[in-house]
Structures are given as structure tokens and as C-alpha cells.
ROVO-8425 format. One record per residue (C-alpha): chain; residue number from 1; x, y, z. Coordinates in steps of 0.001 Angstrom, whole numbers, plus 500000, padded with zeros to 6 digits. Each point is the difference from the previous one (the first is absolute). Layout:
N
<node chain="A" n="NUM" x="X" y="Y" z="Z"/>
...
***
This chain:
166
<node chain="A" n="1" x="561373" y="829830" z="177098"/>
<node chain="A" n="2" x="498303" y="496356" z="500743"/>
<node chain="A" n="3" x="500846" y="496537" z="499188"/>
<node chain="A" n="4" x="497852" y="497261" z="499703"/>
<node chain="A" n="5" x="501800" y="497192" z="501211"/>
<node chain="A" n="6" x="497193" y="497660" z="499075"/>
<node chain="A" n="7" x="501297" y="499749" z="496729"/>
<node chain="A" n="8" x="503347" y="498928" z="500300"/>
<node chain="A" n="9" x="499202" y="495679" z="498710"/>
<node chain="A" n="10" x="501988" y="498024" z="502675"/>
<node chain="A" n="11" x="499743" y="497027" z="497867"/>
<node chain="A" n="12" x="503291" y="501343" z="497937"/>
<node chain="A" n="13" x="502502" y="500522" z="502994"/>
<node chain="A" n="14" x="502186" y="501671" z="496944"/>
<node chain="A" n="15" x="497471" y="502149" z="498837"/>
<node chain="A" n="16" x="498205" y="500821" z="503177"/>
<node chain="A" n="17" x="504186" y="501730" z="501282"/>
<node chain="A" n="18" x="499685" y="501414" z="496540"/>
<node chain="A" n="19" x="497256" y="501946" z="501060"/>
<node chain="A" n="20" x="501118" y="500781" z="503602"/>
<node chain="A" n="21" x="503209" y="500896" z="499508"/>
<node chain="A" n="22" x="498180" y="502725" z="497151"/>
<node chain="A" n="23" x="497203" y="500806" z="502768"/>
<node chain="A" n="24" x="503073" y="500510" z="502337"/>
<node chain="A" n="25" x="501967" y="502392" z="498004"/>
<node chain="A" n="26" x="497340" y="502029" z="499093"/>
<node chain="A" n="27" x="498900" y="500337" z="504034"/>
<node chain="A" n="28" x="503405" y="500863" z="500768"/>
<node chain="A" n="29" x="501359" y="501976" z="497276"/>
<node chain="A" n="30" x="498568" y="503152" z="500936"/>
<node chain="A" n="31" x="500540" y="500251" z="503585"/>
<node chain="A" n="32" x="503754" y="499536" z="501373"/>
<node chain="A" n="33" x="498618" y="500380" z="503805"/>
<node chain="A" n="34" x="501427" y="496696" z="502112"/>
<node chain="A" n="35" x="497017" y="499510" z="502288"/>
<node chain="A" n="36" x="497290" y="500872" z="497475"/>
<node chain="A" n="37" x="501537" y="497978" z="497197"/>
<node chain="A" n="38" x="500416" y="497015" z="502759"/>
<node chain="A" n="39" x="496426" y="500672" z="501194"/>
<node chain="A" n="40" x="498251" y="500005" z="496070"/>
<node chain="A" n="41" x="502961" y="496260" z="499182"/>
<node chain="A" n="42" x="498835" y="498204" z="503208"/>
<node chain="A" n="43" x="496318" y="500728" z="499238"/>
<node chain="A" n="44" x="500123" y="499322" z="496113"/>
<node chain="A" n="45" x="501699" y="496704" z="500990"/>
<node chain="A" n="46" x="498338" y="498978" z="502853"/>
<node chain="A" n="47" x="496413" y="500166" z="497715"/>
<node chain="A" n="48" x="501345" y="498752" z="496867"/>
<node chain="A" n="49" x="502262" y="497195" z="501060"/>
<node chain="A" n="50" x="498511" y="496612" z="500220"/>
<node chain="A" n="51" x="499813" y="497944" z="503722"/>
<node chain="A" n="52" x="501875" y="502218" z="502312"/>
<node chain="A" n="53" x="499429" y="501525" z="503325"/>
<node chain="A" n="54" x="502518" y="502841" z="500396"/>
<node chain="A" n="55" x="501362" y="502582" z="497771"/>
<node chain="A" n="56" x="502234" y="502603" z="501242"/>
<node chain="A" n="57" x="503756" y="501477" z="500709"/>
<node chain="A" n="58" x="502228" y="500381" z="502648"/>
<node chain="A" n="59" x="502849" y="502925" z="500320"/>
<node chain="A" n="60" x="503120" y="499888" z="501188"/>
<node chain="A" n="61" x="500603" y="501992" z="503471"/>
<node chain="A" n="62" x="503367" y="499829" z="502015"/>
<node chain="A" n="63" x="500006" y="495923" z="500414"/>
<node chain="A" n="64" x="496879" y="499574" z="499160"/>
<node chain="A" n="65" x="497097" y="499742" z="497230"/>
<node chain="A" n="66" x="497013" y="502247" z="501407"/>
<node chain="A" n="67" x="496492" y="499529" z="498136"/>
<node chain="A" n="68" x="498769" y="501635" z="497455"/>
<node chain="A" n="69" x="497416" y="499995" z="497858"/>
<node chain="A" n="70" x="497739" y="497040" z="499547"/>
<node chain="A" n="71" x="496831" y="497840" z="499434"/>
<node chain="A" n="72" x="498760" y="497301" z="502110"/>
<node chain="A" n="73" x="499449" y="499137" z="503745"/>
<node chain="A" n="74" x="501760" y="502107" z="502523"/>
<node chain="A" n="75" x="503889" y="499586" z="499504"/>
<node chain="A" n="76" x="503576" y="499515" z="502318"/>
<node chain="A" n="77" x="500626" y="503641" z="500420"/>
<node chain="A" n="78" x="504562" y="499603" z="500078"/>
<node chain="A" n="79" x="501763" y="496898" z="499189"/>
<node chain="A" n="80" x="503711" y="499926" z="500707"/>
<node chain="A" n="81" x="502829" y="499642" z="497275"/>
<node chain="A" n="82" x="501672" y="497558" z="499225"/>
<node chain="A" n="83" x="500276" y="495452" z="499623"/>
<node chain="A" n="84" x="497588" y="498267" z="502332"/>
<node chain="A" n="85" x="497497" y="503210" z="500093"/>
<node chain="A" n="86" x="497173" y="499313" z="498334"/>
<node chain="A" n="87" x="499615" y="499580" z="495750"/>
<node chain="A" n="88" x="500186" y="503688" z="499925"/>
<node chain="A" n="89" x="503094" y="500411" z="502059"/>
<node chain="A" n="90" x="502007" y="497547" z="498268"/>
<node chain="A" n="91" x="498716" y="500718" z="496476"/>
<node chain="A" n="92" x="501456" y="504156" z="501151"/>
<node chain="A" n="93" x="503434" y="498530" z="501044"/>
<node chain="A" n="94" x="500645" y="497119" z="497504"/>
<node chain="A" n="95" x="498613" y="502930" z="497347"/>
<node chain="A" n="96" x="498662" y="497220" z="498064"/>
<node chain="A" n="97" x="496222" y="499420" z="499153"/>
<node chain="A" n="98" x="498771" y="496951" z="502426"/>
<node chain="A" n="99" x="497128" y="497880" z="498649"/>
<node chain="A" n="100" x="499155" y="497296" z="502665"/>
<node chain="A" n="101" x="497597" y="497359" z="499491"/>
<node chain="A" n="102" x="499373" y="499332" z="503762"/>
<node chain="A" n="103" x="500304" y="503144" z="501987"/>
<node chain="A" n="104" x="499575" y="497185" z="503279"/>
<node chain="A" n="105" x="503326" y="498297" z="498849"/>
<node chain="A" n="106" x="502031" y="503108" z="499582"/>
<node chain="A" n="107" x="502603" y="500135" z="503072"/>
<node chain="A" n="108" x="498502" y="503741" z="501865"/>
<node chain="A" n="109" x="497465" y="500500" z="498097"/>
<node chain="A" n="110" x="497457" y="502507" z="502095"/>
<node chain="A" n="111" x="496212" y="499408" z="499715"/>
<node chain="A" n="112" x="498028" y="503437" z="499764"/>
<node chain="A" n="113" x="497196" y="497844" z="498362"/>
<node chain="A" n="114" x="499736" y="496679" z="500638"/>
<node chain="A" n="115" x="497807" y="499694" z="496459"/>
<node chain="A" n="116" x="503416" y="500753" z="498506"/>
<node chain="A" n="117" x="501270" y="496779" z="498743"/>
<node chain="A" n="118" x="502610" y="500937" z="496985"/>
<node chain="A" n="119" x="501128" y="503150" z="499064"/>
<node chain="A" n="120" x="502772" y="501647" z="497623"/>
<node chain="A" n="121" x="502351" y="502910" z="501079"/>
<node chain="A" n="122" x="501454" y="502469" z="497914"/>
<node chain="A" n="123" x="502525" y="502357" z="501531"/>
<node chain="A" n="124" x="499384" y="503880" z="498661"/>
<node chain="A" n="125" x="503513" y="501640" z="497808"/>
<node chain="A" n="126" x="499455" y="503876" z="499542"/>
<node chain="A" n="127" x="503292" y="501636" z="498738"/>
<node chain="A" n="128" x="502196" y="497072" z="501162"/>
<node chain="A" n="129" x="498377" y="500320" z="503145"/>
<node chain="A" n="130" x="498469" y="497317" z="501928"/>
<node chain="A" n="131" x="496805" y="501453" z="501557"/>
<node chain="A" n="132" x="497545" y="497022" z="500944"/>
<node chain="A" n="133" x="498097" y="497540" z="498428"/>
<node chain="A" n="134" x="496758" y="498865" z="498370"/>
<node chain="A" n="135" x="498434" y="497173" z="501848"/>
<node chain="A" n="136" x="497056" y="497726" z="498535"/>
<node chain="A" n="137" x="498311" y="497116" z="501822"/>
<node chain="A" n="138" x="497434" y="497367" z="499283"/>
<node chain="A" n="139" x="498133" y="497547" z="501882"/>
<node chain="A" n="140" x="500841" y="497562" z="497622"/>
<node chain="A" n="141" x="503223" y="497641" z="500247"/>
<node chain="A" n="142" x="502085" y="500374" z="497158"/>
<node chain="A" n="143" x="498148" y="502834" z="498303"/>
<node chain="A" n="144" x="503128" y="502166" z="498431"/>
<node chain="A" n="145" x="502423" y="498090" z="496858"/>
<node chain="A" n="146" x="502461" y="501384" z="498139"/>
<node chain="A" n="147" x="497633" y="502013" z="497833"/>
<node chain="A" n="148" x="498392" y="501739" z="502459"/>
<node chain="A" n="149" x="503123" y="501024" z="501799"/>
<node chain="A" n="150" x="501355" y="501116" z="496563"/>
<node chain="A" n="151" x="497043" y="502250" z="499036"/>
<node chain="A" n="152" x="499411" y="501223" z="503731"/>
<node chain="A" n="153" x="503773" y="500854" z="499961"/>
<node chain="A" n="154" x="499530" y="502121" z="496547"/>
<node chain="A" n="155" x="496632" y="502038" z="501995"/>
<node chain="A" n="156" x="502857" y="500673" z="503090"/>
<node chain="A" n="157" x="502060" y="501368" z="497404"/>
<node chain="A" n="158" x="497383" y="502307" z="498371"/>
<node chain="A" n="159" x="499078" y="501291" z="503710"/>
<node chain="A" n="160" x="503923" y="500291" z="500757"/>
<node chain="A" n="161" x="500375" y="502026" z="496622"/>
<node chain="A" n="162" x="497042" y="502247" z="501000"/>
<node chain="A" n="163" x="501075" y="500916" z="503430"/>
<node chain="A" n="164" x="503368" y="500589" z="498785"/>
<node chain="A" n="165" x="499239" y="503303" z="498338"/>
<node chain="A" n="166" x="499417" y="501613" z="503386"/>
***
């Protein structure tokens, strides 16, 4: 199976999700393996999406989120939970997606790429289970509105209902 990312237009922000969120479903659907399915979203993301720097997910592990999968320069490896620990951390324990404009005025925010200057969080559900997050950055201030963390949200969901039949 291939994609060819080069056709999704970018110029139609609705049309362009349209066409990920198909491109997604049809990556994932026939493959429920965590780490592969992780692996194929990060990579399909990180080459499709428009102005970002780092594509990947992090995995809850006693207290803490522990890498996994993911595109871009080399990566904090485990990131503590909770308030005050990074975008990641806080997005985990608040269990609510965090899109911030300014990752430099966000109150603990840790700096595995100094590039990195917004970035949208969206904590991971699997069978009303909490299990980590998807984490997207930019080098651009203010990259991520509404839209995007609506349609970004919907992809979580399709790799959340993929996994989910392991």
C-alpha cells in the first residue's frame, strides 16, 4: 500500500482533513498493532502536514509518558506526569487536548527542540483507558486553531479505534 501525500491541496484546510483523515483510516484499518500503527500515523502526518517539526506519541509508563514512535529531530526520551511537566505531561493529566500558541509562555514547558515554537497535544483514550498522547509541534507561533485541533482530534480517534481491537 502507498500514499502520495503530494496530492492532498493544502489550500482547502477542510478538504485537505477530508483527505487525511480517509488516508488515515485506510493506513490504520488493517493493522490493530500499537507501535506499528503509531509508527505508519506519526510518519503519514509528519510528511503530509503543513509547517511542523515533530510528529510522534508518547505512552504512558508508571508516572510517566516514555517515547514512542516519531518523526523529527532526536526527542525527550520520559517526561513526568502531571501540571507544570511539560505540554505533554499536563495535556496526560488534565486529559484534555492542549493547543498552545507559544510553547515559551507555557508555565514548564520542556524544550526537546528549541525549533519547537507551538504545538497541540492530544491525550490517547483506548477502552476508557488513558494510555498517552499525540504530540505535534511547529516552528511557527500560533500554527494550530480550532480546526486543526478538531480534525487532528478525529485522526487520534481513528488510531485509538484501531489499536483498540488488540
Amino acid at each position: 500500500m502507498s500514499f502520495n501525500t503530494t496530492q492532498i491541496p493544502t489550500d482547502d484546510k477542510s478538504k485537505f482533513y477530508q483527505l487525511l483523515s480517509k488516508q488515515t483510516q485506510a493506513l490504520l484499518s488493517a493493522e490493530n498493532n500499537l507501535i506499528a500503527n503509531a509508527a505508519n500515523l506519526s510518519s503519514l502526518l509528519f510528511h503530509t502536514l503543513i509547517q511542523v517539526n515533530w510528529v510522534g506519541f508518547y505512552f504512558k509508563d508508571g508516572d510517566e509518558l516514555i517515547l514512542g514512535p516519531f518523526q523529527g529531530q532526536v526527542a525527550c526520551t520520559r517526561i513526568p506526569i502531571g501540571q507544570g511537566e511539560g505540554v505533554c505531561g499536563t495535556a496526560f493529566s488534565e486529559n484534555n487536548t492542549l493547543r498552545i500558541a507559544d510553547v515559551n509562555a507555557f508555565a514548564g514547558h520542556i524544550a526537546c527542540d528549541t525549533a519547537s515554537a507551538s504545538e497541540i497535544v492530544i491525550p490517547l483514550t483506548i477502552n476508557n483507558k488513558l494510555i498517552g498522547v499525540l504530540d505535534i509541534d511547529s516552528p511557527n507561533l500560533n500554527h494550530f486553531d480550532k480546526q486543526d485541533q478538531q480534525q487532528l482530534e478525529a485522526i487520534a480517534q481513528i488510531f485509538c479505534q484501531s489499536v483498540a481491537k488488540s
